[in-house]
C-alpha positions as protocol buffer text, in pm:
chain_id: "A"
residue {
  index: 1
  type: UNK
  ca { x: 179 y: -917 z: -240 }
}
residue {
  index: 2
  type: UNK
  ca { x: 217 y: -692 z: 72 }
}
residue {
  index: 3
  type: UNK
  ca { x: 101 y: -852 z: 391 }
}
residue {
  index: 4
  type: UNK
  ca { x: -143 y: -589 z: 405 }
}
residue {
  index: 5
  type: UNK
  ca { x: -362 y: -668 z: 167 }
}
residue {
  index: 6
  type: UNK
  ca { x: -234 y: -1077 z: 194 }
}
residue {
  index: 7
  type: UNK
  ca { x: -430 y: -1012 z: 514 }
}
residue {
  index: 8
  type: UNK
  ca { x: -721 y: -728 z: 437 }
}
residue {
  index: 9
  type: UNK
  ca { x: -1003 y: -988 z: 476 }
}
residue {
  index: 10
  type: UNK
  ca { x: -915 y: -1303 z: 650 }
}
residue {
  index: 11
  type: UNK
  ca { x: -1044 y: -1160 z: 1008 }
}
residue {
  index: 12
  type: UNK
  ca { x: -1294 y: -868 z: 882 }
}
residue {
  index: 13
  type: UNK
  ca { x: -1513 y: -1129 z: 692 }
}
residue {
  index: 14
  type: UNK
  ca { x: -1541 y: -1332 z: 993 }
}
residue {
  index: 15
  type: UNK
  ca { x: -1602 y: -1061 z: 1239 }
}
residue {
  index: 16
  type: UNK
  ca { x: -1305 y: -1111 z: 1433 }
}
residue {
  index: 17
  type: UNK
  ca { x: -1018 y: -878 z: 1549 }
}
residue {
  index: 18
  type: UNK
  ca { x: -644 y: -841 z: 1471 }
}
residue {
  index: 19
  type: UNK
  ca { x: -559 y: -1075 z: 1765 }
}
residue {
  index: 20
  type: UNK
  ca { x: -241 y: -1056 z: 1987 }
}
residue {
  index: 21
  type: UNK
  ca { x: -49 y: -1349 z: 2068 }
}
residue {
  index: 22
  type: UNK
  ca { x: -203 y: -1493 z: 2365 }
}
residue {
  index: 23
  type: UNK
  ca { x: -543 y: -1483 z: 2167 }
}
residue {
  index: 24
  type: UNK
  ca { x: -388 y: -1646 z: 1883 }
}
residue {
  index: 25
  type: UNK
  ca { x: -244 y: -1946 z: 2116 }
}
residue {
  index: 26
  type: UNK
  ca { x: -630 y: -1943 z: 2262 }
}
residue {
  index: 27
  type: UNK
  ca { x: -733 y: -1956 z: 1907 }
}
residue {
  index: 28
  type: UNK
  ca { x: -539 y: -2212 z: 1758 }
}
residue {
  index: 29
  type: UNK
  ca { x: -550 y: -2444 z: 2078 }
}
residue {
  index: 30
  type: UNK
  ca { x: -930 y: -2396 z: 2082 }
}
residue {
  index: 31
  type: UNK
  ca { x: -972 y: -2522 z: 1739 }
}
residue {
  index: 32
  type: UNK
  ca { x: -738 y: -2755 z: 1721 }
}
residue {
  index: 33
  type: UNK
  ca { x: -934 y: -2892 z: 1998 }
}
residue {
  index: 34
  type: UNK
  ca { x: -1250 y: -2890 z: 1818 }
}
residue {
  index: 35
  type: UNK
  ca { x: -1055 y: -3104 z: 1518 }
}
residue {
  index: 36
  type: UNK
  ca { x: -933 y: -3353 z: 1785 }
}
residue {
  index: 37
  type: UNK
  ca { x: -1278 y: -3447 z: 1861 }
}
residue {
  index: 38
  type: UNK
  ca { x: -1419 y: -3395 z: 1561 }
}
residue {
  index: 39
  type: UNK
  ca { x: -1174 y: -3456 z: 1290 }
}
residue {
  index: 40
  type: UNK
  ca { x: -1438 y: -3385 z: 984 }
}
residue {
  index: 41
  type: UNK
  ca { x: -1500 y: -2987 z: 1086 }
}
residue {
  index: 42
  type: UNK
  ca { x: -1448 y: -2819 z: 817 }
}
residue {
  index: 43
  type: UNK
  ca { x: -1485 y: -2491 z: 931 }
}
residue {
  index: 44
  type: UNK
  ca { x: -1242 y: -2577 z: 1275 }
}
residue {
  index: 45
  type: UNK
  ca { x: -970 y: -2634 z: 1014 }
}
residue {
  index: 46
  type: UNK
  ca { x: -1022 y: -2296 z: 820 }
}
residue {
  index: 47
  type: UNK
  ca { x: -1104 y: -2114 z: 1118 }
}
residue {
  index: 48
  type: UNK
  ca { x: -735 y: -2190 z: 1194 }
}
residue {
  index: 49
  type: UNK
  ca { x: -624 y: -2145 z: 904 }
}
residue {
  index: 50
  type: UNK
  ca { x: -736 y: -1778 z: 943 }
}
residue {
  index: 51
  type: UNK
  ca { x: -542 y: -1759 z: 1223 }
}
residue {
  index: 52
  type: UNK
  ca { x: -249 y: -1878 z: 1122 }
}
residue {
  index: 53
  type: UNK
  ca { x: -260 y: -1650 z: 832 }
}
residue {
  index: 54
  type: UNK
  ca { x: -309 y: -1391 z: 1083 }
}
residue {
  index: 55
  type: UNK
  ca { x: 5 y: -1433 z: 1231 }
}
residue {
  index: 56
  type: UNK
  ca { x: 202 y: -1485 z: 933 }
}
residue {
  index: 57
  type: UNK
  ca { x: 228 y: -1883 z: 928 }
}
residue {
  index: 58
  type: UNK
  ca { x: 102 y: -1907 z: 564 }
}
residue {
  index: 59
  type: UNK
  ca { x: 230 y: -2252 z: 489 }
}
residue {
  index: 60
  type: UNK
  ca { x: 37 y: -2408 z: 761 }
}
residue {
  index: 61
  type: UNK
  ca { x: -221 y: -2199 z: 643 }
}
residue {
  index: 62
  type: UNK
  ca { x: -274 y: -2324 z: 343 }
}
residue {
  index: 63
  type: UNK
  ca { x: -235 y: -2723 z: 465 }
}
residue {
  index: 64
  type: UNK
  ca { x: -542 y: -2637 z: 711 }
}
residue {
  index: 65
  type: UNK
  ca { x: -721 y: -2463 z: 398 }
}
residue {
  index: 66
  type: UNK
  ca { x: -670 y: -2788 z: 194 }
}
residue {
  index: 67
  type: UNK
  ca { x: -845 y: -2969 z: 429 }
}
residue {
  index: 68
  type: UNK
  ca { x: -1148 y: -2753 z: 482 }
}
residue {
  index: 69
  type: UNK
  ca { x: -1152 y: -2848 z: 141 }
}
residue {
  index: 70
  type: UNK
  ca { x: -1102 y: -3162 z: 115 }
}
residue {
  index: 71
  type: UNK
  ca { x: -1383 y: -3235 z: 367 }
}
residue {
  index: 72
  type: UNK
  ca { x: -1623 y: -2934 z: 204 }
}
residue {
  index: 73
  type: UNK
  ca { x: -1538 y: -2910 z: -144 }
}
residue {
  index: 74
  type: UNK
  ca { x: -1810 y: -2639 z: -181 }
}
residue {
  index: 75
  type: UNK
  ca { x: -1657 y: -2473 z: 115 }
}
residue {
  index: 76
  type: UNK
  ca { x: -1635 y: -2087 z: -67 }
}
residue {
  index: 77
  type: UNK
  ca { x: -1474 y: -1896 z: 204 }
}
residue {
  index: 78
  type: UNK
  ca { x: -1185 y: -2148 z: 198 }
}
residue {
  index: 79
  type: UNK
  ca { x: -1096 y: -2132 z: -123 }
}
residue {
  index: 80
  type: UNK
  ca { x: -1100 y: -1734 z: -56 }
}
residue {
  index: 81
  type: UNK
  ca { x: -850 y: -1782 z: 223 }
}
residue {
  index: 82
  type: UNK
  ca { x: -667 y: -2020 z: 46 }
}
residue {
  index: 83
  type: UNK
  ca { x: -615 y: -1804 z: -251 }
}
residue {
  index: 84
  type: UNK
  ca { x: -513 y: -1552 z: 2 }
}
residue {
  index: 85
  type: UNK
  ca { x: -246 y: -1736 z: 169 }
}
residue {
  index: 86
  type: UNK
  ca { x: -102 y: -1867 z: -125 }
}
residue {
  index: 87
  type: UNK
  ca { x: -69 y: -1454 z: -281 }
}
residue {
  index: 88
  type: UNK
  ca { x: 74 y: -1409 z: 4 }
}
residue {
  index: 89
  type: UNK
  ca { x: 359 y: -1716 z: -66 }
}
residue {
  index: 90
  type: UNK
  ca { x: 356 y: -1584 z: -414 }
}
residue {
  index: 91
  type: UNK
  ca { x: 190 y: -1830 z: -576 }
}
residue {
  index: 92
  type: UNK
  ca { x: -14 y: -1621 z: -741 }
}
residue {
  index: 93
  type: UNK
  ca { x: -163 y: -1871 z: -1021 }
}
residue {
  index: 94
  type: UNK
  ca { x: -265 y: -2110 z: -817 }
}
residue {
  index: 95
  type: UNK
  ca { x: -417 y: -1819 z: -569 }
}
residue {
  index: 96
  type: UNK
  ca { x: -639 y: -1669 z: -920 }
}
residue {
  index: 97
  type: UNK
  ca { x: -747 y: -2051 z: -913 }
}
residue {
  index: 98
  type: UNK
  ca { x: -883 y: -2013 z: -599 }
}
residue {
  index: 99
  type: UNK
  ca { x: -1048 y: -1716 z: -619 }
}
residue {
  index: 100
  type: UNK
  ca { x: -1178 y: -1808 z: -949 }
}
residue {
  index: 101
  type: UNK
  ca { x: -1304 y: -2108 z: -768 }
}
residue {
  index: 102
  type: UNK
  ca { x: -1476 y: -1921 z: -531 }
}
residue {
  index: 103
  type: UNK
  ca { x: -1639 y: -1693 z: -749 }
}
residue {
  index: 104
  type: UNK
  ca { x: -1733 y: -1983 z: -972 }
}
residue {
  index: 105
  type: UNK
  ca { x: -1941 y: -2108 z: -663 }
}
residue {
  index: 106
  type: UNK
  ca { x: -2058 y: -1789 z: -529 }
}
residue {
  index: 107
  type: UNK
  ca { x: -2048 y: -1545 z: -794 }
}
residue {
  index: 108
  type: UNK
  ca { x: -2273 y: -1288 z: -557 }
}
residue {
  index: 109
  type: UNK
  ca { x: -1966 y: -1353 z: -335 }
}
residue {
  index: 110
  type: UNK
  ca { x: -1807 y: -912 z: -287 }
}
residue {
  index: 111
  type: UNK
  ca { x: -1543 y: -1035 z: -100 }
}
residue {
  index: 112
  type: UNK
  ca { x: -1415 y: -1322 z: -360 }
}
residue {
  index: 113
  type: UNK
  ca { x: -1444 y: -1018 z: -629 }
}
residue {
  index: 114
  type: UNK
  ca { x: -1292 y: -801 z: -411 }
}
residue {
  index: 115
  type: UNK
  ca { x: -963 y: -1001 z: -327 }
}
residue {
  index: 116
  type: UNK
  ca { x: -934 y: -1125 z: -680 }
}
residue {
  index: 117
  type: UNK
  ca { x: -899 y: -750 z: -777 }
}
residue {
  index: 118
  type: UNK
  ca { x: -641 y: -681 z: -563 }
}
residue {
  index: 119
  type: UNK
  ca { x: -450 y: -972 z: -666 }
}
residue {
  index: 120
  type: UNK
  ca { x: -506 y: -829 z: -1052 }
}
residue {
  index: 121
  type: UNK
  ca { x: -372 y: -513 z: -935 }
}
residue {
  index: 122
  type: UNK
  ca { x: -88 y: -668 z: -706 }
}
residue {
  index: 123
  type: UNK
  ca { x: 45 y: -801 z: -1091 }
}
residue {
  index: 124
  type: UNK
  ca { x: -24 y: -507 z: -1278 }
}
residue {
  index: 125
  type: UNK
  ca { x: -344 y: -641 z: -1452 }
}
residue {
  index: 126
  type: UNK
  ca { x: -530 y: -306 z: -1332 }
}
residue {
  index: 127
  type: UNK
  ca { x: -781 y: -339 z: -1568 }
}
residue {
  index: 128
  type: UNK
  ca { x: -891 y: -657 z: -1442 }
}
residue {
  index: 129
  type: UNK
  ca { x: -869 y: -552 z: -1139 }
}
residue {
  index: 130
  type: UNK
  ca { x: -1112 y: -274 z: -1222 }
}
residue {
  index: 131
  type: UNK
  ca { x: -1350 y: -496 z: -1339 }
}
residue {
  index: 132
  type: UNK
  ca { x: -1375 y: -717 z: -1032 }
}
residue {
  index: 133
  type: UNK
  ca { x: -1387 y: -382 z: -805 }
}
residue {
  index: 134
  type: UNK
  ca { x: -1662 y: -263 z: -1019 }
}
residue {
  index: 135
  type: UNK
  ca { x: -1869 y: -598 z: -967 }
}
residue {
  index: 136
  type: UNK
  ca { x: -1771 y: -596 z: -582 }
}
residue {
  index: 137
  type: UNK
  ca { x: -1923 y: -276 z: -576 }
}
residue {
  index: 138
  type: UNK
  ca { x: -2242 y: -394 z: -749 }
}
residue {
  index: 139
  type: UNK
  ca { x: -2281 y: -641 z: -498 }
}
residue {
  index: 140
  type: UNK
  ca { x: -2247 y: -435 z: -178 }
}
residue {
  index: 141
  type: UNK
  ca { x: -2242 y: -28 z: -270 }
}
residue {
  index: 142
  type: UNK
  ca { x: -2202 y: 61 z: 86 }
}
residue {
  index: 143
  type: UNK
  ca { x: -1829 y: -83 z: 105 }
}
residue {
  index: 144
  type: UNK
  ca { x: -1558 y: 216 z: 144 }
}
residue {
  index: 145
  type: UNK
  ca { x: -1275 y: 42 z: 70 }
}
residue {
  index: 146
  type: UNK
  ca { x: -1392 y: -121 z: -300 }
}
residue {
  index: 147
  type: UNK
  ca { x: -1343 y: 256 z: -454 }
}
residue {
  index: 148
  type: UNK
  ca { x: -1102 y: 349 z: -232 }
}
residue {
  index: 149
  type: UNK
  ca { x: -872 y: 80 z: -421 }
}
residue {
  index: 150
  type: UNK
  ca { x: -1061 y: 127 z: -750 }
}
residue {
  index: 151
  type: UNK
  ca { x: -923 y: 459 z: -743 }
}
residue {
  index: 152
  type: UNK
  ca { x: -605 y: 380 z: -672 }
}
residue {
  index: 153
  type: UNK
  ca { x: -605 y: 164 z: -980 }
}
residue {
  index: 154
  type: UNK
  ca { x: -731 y: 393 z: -1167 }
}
residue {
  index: 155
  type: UNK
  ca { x: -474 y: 633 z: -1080 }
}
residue {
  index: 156
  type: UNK
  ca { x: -259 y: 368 z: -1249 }
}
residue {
  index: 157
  type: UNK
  ca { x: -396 y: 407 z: -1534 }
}
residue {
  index: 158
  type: UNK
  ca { x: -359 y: 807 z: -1545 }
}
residue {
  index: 159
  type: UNK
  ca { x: -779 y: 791 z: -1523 }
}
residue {
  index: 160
  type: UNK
  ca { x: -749 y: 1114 z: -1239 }
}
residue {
  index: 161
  type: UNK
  ca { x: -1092 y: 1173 z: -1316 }
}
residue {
  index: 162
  type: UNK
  ca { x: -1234 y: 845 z: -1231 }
}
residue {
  index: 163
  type: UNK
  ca { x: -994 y: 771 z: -981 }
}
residue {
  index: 164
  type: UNK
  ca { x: -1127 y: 1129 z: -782 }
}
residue {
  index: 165
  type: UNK
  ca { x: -1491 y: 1071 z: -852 }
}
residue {
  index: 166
  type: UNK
  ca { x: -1418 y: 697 z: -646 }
}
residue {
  index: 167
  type: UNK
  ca { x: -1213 y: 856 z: -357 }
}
residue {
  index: 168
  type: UNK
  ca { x: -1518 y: 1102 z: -353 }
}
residue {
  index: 169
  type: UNK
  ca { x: -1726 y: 814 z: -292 }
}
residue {
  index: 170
  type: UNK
  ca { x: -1547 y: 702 z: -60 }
}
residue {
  index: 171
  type: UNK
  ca { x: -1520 y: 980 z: 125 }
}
residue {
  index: 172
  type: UNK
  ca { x: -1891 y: 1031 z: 119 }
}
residue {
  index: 173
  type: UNK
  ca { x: -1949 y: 695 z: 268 }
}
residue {
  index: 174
  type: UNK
  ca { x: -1631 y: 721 z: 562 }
}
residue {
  index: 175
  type: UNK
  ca { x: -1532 y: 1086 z: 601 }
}
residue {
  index: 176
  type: UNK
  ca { x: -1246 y: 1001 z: 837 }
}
residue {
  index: 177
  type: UNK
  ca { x: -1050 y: 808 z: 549 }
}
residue {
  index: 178
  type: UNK
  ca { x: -750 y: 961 z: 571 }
}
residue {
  index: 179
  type: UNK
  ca { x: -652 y: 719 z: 297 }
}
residue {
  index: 180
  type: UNK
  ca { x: -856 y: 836 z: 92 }
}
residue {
  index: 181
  type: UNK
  ca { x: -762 y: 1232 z: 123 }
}
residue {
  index: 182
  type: UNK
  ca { x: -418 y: 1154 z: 48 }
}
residue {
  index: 183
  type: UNK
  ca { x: -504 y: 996 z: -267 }
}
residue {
  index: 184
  type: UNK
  ca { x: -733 y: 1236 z: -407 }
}
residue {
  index: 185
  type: UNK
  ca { x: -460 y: 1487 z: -315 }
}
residue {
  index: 186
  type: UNK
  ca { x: -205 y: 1310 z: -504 }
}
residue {
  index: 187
  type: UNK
  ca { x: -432 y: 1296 z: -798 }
}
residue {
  index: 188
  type: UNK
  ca { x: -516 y: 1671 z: -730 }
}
residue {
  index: 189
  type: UNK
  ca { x: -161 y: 1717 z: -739 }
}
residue {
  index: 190
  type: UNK
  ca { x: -86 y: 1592 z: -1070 }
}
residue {
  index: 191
  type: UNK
  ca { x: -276 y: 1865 z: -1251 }
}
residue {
  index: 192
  type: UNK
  ca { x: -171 y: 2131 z: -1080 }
}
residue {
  index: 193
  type: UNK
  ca { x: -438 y: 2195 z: -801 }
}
residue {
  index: 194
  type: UNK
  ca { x: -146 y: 2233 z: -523 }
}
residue {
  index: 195
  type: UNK
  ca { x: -375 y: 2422 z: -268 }
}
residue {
  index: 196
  type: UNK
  ca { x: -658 y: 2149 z: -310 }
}
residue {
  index: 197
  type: UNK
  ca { x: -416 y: 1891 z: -292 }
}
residue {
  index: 198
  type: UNK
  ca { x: -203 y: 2052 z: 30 }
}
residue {
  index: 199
  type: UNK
  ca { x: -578 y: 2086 z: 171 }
}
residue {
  index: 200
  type: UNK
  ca { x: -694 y: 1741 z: 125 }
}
residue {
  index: 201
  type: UNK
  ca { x: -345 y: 1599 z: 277 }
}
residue {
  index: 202
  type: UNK
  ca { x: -422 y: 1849 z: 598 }
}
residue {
  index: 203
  type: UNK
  ca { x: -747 y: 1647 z: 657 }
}
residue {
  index: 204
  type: UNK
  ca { x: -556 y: 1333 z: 639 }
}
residue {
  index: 205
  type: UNK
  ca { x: -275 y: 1428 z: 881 }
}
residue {
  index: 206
  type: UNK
  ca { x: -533 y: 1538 z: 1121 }
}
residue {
  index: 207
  type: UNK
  ca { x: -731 y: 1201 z: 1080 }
}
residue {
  index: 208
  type: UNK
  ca { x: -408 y: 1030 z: 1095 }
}
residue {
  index: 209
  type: UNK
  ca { x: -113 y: 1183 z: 1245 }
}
residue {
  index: 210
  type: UNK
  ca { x: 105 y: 937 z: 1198 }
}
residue {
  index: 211
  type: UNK
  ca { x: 47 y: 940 z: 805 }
}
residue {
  index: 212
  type: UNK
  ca { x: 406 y: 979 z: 748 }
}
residue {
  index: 213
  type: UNK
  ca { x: 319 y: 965 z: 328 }
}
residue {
  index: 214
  type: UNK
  ca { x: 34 y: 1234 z: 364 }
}
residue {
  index: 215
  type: UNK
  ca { x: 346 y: 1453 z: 565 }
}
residue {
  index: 216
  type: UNK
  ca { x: 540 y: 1453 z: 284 }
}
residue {
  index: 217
  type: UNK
  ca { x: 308 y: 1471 z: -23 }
}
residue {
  index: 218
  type: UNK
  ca { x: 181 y: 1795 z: 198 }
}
residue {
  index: 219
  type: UNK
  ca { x: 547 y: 1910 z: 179 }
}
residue {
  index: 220
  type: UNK
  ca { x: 558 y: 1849 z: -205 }
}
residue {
  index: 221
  type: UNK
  ca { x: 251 y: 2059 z: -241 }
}
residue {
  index: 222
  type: UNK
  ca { x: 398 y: 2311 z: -1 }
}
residue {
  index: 223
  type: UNK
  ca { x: 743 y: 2350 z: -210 }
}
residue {
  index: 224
  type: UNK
  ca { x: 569 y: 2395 z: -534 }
}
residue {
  index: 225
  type: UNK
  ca { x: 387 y: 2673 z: -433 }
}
residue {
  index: 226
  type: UNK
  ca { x: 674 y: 2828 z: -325 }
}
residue {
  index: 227
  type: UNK
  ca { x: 651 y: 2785 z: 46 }
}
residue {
  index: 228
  type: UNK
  ca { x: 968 y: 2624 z: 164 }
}
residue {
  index: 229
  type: UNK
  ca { x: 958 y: 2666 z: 503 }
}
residue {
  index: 230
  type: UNK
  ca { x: 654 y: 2482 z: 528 }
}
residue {
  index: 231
  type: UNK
  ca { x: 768 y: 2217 z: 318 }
}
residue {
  index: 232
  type: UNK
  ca { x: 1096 y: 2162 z: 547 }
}
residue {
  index: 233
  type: UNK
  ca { x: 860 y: 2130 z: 850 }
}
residue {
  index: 234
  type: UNK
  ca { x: 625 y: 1848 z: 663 }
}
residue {
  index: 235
  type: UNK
  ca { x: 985 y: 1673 z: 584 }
}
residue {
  index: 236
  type: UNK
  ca { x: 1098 y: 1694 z: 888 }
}
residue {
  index: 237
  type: UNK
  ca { x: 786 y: 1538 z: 1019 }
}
residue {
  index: 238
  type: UNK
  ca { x: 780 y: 1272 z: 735 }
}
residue {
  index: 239
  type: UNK
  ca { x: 1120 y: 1131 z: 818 }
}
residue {
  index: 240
  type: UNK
  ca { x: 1061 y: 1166 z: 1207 }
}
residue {
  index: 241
  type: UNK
  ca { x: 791 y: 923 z: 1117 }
}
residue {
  index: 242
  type: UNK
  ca { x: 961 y: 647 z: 884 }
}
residue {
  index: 243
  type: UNK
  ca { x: 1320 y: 757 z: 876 }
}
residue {
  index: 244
  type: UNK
  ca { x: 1424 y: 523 z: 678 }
}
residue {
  index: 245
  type: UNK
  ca { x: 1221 y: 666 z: 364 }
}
residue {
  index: 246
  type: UNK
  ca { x: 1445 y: 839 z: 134 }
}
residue {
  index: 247
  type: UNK
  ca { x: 1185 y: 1080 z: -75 }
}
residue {
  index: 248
  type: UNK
  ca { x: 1167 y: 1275 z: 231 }
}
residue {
  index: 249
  type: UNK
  ca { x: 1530 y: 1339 z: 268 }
}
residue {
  index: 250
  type: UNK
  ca { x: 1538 y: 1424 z: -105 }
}
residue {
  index: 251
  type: UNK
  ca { x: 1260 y: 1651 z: -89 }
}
residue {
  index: 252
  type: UNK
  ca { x: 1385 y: 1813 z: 220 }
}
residue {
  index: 253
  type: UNK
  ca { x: 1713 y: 1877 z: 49 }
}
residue {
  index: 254
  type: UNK
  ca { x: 1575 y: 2013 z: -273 }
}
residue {
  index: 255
  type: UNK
  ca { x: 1401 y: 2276 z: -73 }
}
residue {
  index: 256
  type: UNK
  ca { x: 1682 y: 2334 z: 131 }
}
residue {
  index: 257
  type: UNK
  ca { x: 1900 y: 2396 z: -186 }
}
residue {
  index: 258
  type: UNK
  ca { x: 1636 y: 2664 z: -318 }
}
residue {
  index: 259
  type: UNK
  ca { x: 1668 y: 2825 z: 7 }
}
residue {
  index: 260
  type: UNK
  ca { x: 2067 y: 2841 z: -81 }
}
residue {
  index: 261
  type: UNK
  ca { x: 2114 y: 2625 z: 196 }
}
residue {
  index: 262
  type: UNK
  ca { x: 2402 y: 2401 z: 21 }
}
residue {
  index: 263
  type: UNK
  ca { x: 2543 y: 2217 z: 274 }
}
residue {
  index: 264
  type: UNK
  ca { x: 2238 y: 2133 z: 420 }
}
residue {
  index: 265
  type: UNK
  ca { x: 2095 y: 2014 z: 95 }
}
residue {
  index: 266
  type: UNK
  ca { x: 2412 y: 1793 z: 53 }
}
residue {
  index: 267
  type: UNK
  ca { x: 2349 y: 1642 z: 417 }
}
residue {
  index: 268
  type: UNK
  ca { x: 1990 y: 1544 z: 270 }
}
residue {
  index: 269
  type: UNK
  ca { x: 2104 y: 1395 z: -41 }
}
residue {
  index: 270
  type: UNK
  ca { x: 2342 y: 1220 z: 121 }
}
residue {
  index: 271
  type: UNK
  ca { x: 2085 y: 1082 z: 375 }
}
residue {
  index: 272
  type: UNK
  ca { x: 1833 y: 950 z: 26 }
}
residue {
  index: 273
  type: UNK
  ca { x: 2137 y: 855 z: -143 }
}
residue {
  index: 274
  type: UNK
  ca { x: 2221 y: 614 z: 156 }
}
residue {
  index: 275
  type: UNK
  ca { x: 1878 y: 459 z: 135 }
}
residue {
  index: 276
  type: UNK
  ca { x: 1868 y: 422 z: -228 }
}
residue {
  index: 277
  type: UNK
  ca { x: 2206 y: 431 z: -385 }
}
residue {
  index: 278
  type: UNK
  ca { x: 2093 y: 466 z: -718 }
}
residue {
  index: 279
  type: UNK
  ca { x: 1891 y: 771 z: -746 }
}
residue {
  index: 280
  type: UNK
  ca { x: 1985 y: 937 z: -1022 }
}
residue {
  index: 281
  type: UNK
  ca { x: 1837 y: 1258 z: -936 }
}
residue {
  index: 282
  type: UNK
  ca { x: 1969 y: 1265 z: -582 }
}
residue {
  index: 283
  type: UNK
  ca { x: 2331 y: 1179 z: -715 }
}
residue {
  index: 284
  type: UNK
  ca { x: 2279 y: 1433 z: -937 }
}
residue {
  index: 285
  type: UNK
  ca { x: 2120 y: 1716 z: -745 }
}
residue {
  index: 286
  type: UNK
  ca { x: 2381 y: 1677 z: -494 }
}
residue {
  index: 287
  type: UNK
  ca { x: 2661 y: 1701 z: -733 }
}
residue {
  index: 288
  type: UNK
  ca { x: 2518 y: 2041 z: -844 }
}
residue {
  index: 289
  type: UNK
  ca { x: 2535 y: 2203 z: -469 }
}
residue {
  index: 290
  type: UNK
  ca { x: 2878 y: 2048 z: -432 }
}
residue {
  index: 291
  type: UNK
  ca { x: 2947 y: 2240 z: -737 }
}
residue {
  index: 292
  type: UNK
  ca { x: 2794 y: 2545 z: -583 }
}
residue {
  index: 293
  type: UNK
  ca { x: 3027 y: 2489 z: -232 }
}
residue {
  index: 294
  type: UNK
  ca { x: 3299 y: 2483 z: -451 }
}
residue {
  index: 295
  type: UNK
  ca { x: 3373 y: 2084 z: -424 }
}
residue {
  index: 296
  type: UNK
  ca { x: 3432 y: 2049 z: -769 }
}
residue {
  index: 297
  type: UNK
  ca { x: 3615 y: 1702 z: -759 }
}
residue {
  index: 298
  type: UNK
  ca { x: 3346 y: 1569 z: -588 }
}
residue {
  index: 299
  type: UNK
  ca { x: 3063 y: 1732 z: -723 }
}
residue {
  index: 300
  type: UNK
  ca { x: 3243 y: 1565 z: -1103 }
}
residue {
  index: 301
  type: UNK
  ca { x: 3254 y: 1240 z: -897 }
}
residue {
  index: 302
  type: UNK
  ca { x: 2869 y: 1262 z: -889 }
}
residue {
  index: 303
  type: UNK
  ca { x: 2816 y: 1373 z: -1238 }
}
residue {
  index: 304
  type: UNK
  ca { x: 2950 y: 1075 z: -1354 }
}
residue {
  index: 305
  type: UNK
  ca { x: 2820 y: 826 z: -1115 }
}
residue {
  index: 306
  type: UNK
  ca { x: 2489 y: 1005 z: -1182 }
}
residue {
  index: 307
  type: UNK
  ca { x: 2562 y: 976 z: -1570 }
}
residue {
  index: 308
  type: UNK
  ca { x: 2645 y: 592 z: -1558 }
}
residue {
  index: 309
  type: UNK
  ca { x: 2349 y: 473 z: -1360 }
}
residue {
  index: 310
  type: UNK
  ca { x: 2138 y: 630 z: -1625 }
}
residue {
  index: 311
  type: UNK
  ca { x: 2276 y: 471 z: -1921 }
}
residue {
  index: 312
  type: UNK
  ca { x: 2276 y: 100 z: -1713 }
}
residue {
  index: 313
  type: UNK
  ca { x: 1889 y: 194 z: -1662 }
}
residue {
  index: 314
  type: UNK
  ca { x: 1846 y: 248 z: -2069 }
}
């Protein structure tokens, strides 16, 4: 599990900030302070767990967490945080125990649902994961980001109708989610609605202009409707942003090489083809415009690289 959503609730549920190192010190000397002279509080030991998840430190995490319970068996947000910390290791049984735990003694509990789903999703059990998203948002309807993700798991499932009608929501609840733009764009994108789509990842670039994903889908958008030159700029903004991605370099280059810009194109290909050695379609896109430059041993060279990755794939 990313440590995004390993993370998404630990501090929000309690009301606290993301907090910076010197806070965290404060924090964990604070309560481990509060356990010294009072070795039995519960809450002191998964307060600290929380912020030891915070910064990472999941192991410890979870030995604080085992305590909480240990002292306060019916202790719910621990066995949330728990479950969360141990997703976060990986151990993702014994994290659906948790969480099942949890739910088991608060079953009202949104944010026990809510974390449970993302752990279905996080190992491809979307459906489940729907299910608990669609019970989180029974229990609190005003929560964005419950069909933000229910969308986006949706969108797994090639639902694009269900999956826009929850970024909808969402967007009617928190019009600045850029998040959520993007991802009815992308879903506006698969059926062919490129001007929707390039519109909807325009209102996430200007909420976020940093969204280095919402640059490139734009440029996607922007490419199949023919406009090129846009597209380049989106791609060059994209990898500006996270140049280590390779789709942008690959996208940039495909434009480039319907512009007739060959050796260009082969510059970008090489540049995804560094980050990601095995992409077929780079190899092979980048063998046809050495082709085109008239580097024929090379441009064979990639043909059959491109043709031998594809048949170890099969």
């Amino acid at each position: 599990m990313t440590d995004r959503l390993a993370r998404a609730y630990f501090l929000a549920r309690e009301g606290l900030d993301e907090l910076g190192a010197a806070a965290a010190r404060e924090a964990l000397a604070a309560y481990g302070h509060a356990i010294r002279l009072r070795p039995d509080y519960a809450e002191a030991y998964n307060n600290r767990g929380n912020v030891r998840s915070n910064l990472g430190r999941y192991d410890e995490a979870v030995s604080d967490y085992d305590r909480a319970i240990q002292l306060r068996p019916e202790l719910v947000d621990a066995y949330i945080n728990r479950g969360q910390a141990r997703a976060a290791l990986q151990q993702y049984e014994s994290a659906l125990e948790d969480l099942g735990t949890a739910i088991s003694f608060a079953p009202d509990s949104m944010v026990a649902h809510l974390n449970r789903g993302l752990l279905m999703a996080e190992l491809g059990r979307y459906e489940d994961a729907i299910a608990d998203l669609d019970r989180a948002a029974g229990l609190e309807p005003g929560f964005v980001k419950t069909y933000y993700f229910r969308g986006c798991f949706r969108a797994k499932l090639k639902r694009s109708q269900e999956a826009i009608a929850d970024f909808e929501r969402a967007l009617r609840l928190d019009p600045e989610c850029a998040e959520a733009y993007n991802s009815r764009g992308v879903e506006l994108a698969e059926s062919g609605q490129y001007e929707s789509a390039a519109a909807d990842y325009g209102q996430a670039i200007r909420l976020n202009p940093e969204f280095a994903a919402a640059y490139n889908n734009r440029g996607i958008a922007q490419a199949r409707l023919g406009r090129h030159g846009s597209a380049i700029d989106d791609f060059d903004e994209a990898i500006r942003l996270e140049p280590e991605r390779p789709e942008p370099y690959y996208n940039r280059g495909y434009s480039r090489e319907l512009r007739g810009e060959y050796e260009e194109a082969a510059a970008d290909y090489d540049q995804a083809i560094l980050r990601k050695p095995d992409d077929v379609e780079a190899i092979r896109n980048r063998a046809i415009v050495k082709a085109l430059l008239g580097r024929t041993a090379e441009a064979r060279a990639d043909f059959e690289t491109a043709v031998e990755i594809a048949a170890t794939d099969r």
